[in-house]
C-alpha positions, 0 to 999 in steps of 0.5 A: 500500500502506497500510503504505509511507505515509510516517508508517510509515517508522521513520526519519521516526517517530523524525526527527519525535519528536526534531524535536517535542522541540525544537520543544516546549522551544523553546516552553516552555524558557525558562519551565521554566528552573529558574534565571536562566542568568546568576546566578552565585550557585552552587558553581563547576564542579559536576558534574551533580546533581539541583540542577543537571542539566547541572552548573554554569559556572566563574563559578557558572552553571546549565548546564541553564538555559543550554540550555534559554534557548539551544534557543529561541535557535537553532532560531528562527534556523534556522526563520526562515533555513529558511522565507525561504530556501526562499521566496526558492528557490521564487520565483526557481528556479520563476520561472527554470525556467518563465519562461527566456530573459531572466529566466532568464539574469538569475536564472540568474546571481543565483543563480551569483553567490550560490553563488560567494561564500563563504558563512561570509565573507560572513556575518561581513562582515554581522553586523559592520556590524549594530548590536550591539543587532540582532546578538542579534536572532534575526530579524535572523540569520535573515534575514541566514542565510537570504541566503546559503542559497537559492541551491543550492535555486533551481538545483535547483529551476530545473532540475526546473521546466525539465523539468516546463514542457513536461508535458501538464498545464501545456500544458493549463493553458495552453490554458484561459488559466491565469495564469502565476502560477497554472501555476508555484504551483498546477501546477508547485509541488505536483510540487515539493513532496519537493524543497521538503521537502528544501531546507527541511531542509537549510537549517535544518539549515545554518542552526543550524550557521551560527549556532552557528559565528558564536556560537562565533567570538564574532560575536554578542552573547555575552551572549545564550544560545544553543548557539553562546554556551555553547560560547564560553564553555566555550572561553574558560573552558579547559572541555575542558583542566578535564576540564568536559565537561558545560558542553560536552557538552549544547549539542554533543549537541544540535546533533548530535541536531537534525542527525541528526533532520533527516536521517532525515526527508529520508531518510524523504521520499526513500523515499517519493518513490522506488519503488526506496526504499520498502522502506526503510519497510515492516515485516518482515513486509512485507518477507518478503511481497514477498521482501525481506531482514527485517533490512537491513544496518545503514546500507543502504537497502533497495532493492525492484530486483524489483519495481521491475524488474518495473514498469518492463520491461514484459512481452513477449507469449508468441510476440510477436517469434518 
């Protein structure tokens, strides 16, 4: 059905426009930055105006051009942890689940150990031994995030590589001498592909909070803006004691935002991958077409157990069984 395509999904519509408005200052921000987020050439604890958006700092400084400097910051950092975590869980969960025995086992326990370990601790115990020069590089925590957050999306990808190994299209491939590269990343990789979504969504999303809480905590470079470097400040300056909360609204509105984006894409996703979960998607219309509720109850995904049932128990032939 034309209206269940996943880009009709209200909840995927409007995860994607918050998502692309990030995008776009993340891009542009900091040229649009109406001032240097370090001049402290300004009226002290001003509140927001049409000279100053987000008001000002204690030390005079513009609050909107610290965000807008930060936003690049901080979704970089997730984007660059997403994409490395996500290839680094496809590599190791599809080659574990396709390949087993031994290289499984060993795999396997990469995978355990990295899910044992702490994964915050073991971030502070990192950053500390880079150079103070590199612990403002978003490169860097990228990469040193993306470390800690692929291992559950290579357990779930392993497990669902173990019960598409044995299909009838990857023993065919088999059988014509396909290459195991090409089995696991052109046969097995495109029925991965809703998981693949959704791990690289979640792990952007851990990835900004990750970066954010090390920023707050004061273990980056806090003279680099990002949301985490705002928050510090607005801390250490008693923003929240001075009843200042528009030096502490913008960067935590805007962390919750990204967050909530993220989520209602993988909501989106899941409606689509799942027949029970479509409805989720359709109009009111289409709802009342196939005899569904048109208005859900808020926060309930709307579940199709008619139709689905209908699909799913086959029919019993009349007088078959008498």
């Amino acid at each position: 059905m034309k209206s269940m395509q996943l880009p009709k999904s209200p909840k995927v519509l409007i995860g994607l426009g918050i998502l692309l408005t990030f995008i776009v200052l993340t891009v542009i921000g900091p040229w649009i930055a109406p001032y240097n987020p370090n001049t402290t050439s300004f009226i002290p604890n001003l509140h927001p105006s049409w000279s100053h958006w987000f008001g000002t700092t204690t030390l005079g400084q513009d609050v909107f051009s610290q965000f807008l400097v930060g936003c690049r910051e901080t979704m970089v950092v997730g984007f660059i942890a997403g994409l490395v975590a996500t290839i680094l869980s496809v590599t190791i969960g599809v080659a574990a689940g396709y390949l087993g025995g031994r290289a499984d086992d060993g795999l396997s326990m990469l995978s355990n150990v990295f899910l044992a370990i702490p994964g915050l601790p073991l971030l502070i115990v990192i950053n500390s031994y880079l150079p103070t020069s590199q612990q403002s590089n978003p490169l860097i925590i990228g990469l040193v995030v993306a470390l800690t957050g692929w291992a559950w999306g290579a357990r779930v990808l392993r497990s669902q590589t173990m019960s598409l190994r044995d299909r009838d299209f990857v023993e065919a491939a088999r059988i014509i001498g396909e290459s195991r590269r090409r089995i696991m990343f052109a046969e097995i990789g495109p029925n991965l592909l809703p998981i693949l979504a959704s791990s690289l969504l979640f792990t952007i999303l851990y990835a900004v909070g990750v970066y954010t809480t090390l920023a707050f905590l004061g273990l980056t470079s806090v003279s680099t803006w990002n949301w985490g470097t705002m928050l510090y400040w607005a801390q250490s300056n008693n923003a929240a004691l001075a009843n200042e909360w528009w030096w502490l609204a913008p960067p935590g509105i805007a962390i919750a935002l990204v967050g909530t984006s993220l989520s209602l894409i993988n909501f989106g996703i899941d409606e689509f991958i799942n027949p029970r979960l479509r409805a989720g998607g359709l109009s009111g219309r289409a709802r009342r077409k196939i005899g569904m509720s048109r208005r859900p109850r808020l926060g309930y995904t709307p579940v199709q157990r008619e139709l689905f049932a209908r699909v799913a128990t086959p029919t019993t032939p009349q007088g078959e069984g008498q």
